[in-house]
C-alpha positions as CSV (number, residue, x, y, z in Angstrom):
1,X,0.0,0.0,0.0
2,X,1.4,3.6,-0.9
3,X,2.4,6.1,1.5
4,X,-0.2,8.5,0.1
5,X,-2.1,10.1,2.9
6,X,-5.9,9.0,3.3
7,X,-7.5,12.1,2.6
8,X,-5.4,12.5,-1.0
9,X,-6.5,8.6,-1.7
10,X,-9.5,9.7,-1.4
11,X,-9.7,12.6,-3.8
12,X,-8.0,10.7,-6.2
13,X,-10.7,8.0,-5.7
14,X,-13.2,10.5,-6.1
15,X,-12.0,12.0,-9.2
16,X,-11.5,8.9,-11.1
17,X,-15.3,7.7,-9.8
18,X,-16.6,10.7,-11.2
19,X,-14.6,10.6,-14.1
20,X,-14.3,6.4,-14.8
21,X,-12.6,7.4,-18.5
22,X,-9.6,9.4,-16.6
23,X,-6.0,8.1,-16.4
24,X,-3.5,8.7,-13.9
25,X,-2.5,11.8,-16.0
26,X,-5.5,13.5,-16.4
27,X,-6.2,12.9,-12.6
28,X,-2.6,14.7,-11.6
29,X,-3.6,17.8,-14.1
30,X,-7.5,17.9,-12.2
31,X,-5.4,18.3,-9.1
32,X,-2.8,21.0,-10.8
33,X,-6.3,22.6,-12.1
34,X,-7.6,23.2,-8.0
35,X,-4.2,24.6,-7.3
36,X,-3.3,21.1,-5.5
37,X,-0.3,19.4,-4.9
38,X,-0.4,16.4,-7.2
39,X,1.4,13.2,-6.7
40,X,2.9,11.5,-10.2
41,X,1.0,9.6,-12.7
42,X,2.5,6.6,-11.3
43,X,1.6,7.0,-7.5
44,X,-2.1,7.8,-9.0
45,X,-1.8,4.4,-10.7
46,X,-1.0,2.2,-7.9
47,X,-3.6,3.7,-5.9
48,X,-6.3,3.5,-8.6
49,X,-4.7,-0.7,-8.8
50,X,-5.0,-1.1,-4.9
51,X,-8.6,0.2,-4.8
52,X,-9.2,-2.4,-8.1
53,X,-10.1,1.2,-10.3
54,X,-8.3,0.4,-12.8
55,X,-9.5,-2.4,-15.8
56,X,-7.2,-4.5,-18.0
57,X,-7.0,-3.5,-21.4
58,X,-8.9,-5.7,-23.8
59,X,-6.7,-8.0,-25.7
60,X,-7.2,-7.8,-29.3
61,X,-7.0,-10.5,-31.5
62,X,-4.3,-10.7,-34.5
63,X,-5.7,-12.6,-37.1
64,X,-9.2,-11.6,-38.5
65,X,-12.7,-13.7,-38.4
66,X,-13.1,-14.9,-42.3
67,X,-16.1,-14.7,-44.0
68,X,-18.0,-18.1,-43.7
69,X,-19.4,-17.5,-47.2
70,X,-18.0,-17.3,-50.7
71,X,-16.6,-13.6,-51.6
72,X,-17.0,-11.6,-54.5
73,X,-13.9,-11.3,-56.2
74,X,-14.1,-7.4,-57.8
75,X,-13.3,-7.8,-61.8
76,X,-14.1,-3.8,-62.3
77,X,-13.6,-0.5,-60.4
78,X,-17.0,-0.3,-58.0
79,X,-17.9,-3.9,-58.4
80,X,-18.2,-4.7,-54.5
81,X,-19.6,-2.2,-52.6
82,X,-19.9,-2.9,-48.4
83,X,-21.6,-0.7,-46.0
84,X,-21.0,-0.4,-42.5
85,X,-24.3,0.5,-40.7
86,X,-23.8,1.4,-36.8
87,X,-27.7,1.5,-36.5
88,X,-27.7,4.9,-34.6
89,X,-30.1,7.6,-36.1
90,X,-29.0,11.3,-36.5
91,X,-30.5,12.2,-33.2
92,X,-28.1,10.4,-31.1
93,X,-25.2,10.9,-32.8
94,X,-25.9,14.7,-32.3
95,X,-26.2,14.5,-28.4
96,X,-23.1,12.4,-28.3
97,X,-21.3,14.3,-29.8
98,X,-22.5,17.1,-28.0
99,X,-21.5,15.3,-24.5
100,X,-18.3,14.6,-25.9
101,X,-17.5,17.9,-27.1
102,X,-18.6,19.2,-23.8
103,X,-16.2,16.4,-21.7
104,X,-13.4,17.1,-23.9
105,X,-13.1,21.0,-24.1
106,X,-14.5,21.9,-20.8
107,X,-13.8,19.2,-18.1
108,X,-11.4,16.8,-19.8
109,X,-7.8,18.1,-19.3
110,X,-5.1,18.0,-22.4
111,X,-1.5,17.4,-21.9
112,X,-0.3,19.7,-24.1
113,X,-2.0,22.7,-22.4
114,X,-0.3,21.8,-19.1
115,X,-3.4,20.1,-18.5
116,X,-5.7,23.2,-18.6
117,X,-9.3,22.3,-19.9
118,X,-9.3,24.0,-24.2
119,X,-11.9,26.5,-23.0
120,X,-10.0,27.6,-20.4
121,X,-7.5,29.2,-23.3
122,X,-10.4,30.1,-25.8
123,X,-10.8,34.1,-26.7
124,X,-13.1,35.0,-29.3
125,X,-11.7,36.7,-32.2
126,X,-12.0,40.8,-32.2
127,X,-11.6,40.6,-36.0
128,X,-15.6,40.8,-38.1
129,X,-16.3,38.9,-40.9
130,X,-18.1,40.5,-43.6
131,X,-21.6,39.2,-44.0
132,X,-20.6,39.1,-47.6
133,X,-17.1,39.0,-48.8
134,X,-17.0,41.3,-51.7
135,X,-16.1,39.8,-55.4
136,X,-12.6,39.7,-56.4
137,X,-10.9,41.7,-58.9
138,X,-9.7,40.4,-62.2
139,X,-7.7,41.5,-65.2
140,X,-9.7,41.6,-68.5
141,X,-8.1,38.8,-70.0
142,X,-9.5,36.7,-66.8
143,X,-12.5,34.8,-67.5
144,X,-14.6,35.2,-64.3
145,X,-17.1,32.8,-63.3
146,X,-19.3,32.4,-59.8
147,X,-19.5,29.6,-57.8
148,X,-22.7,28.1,-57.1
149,X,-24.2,26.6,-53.9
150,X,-22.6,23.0,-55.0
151,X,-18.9,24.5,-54.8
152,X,-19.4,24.1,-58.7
153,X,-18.6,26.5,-61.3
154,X,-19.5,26.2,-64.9
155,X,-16.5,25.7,-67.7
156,X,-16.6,24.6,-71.6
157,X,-20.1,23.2,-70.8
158,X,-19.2,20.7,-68.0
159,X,-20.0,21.5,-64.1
160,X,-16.4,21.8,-62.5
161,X,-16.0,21.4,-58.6
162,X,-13.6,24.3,-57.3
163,X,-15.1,24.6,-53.3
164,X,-17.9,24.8,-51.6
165,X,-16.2,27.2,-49.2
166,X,-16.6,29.5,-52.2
167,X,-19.6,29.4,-53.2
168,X,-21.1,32.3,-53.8
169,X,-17.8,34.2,-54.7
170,X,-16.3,34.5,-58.2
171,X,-13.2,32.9,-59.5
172,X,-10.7,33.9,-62.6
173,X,-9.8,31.6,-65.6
174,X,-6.6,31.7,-67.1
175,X,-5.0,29.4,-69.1
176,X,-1.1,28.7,-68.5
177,X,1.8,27.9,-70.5
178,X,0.6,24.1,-70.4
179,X,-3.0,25.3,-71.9
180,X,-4.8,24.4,-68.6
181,X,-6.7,26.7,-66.9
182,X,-5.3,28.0,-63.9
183,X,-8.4,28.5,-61.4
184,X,-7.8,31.8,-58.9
185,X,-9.8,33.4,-55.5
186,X,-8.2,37.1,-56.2
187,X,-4.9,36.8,-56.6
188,X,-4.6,33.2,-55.0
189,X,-3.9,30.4,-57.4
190,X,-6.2,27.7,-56.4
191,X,-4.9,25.2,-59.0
192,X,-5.4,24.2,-62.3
């Protein structure tokens, strides 16, 4: 049994009950957090063993079930398709990922802070956005075209994805040395 006085066994017992998915670590940097001595991750650990906290890692297995039937063997691109359906409707995955978000940036501590909690170091930006950013400037040799909803602009009679982050803003045309078309935001080449 550790040296570690009762009373710090017990805050460690009682941050790791109400927090079961917290490690030694993350139960040092809680106590950093409250402006408490901590012990090390590895005194947290035997205590966390000696009061049977802790759980054994599940071993995975190495080799892979096979397939009791007979596979498809692909002879095109897009032959086989498989899907992987978890069951869980929009609904939940929405309010776990809510909780999760909420765990990890405002009780969950991160090693690279120090173990300070991410909304602990948020600051909302001073800078405004423009409720419309105004269209670029082009040349007159620049063929100008506006992105639609889709991120999709228009070209020699095909639709051409560029970015949906765009849409809504224009983008020049101007073919290179190669004779491809080099696509730009402004004065940002974009590609080609």
């Amino acid at each position: 049994m550790s040296k570690t006085p009762i009373e710090m066994r017990e805050a460690i017992v009682a941050l790791r009950k109400a927090n079961p998915g917290q490690g030694p670590r993350k139960i040092a940097g809680e106590f950093r957090a409250r402006g408490l001595k901590a012990p090390s991750p590895c005194t947290i650990a035997v205590i966390l063993e000696e009061e049977g906290l802790t759980r054994q890692r599940r071993k995975r297995n190495a080799c892979f079930r096979q397939w009791p039937g007979q596979l498809t063997v692909p002879d095109h691109p897009n032959h086989v398709w498989t899907v992987d359906y978890k069951g869980w409707n929009m609904r939940q995955q929405t309010r776990l990922m809510r909780s999760w978000r909420r765990i990890y940036n405002h009780r969950r501590g991160h090693e690279a802070l120090g173990m300070a909690v991410p909304a602990s170091r948020y600051a909302r930006s001073v800078r405004q956005c423009p409720p419309i950013i105004p269209d670029f400037q082009y040349d007159a040799d620049v063929v100008v075209r506006r992105v639609k909803r889709s991120g999709e602009i228009l070209w020699a009679g095909k639709m051409r994805y560029i970015n949906q982050g765009l849409r809504g803003c224009t983008v020049g045309l101007l073919e290179n040395q190669n004779r491809d078309m080099n696509v730009y935001a402004g004065s940002v080449l974009l590609g080609f």
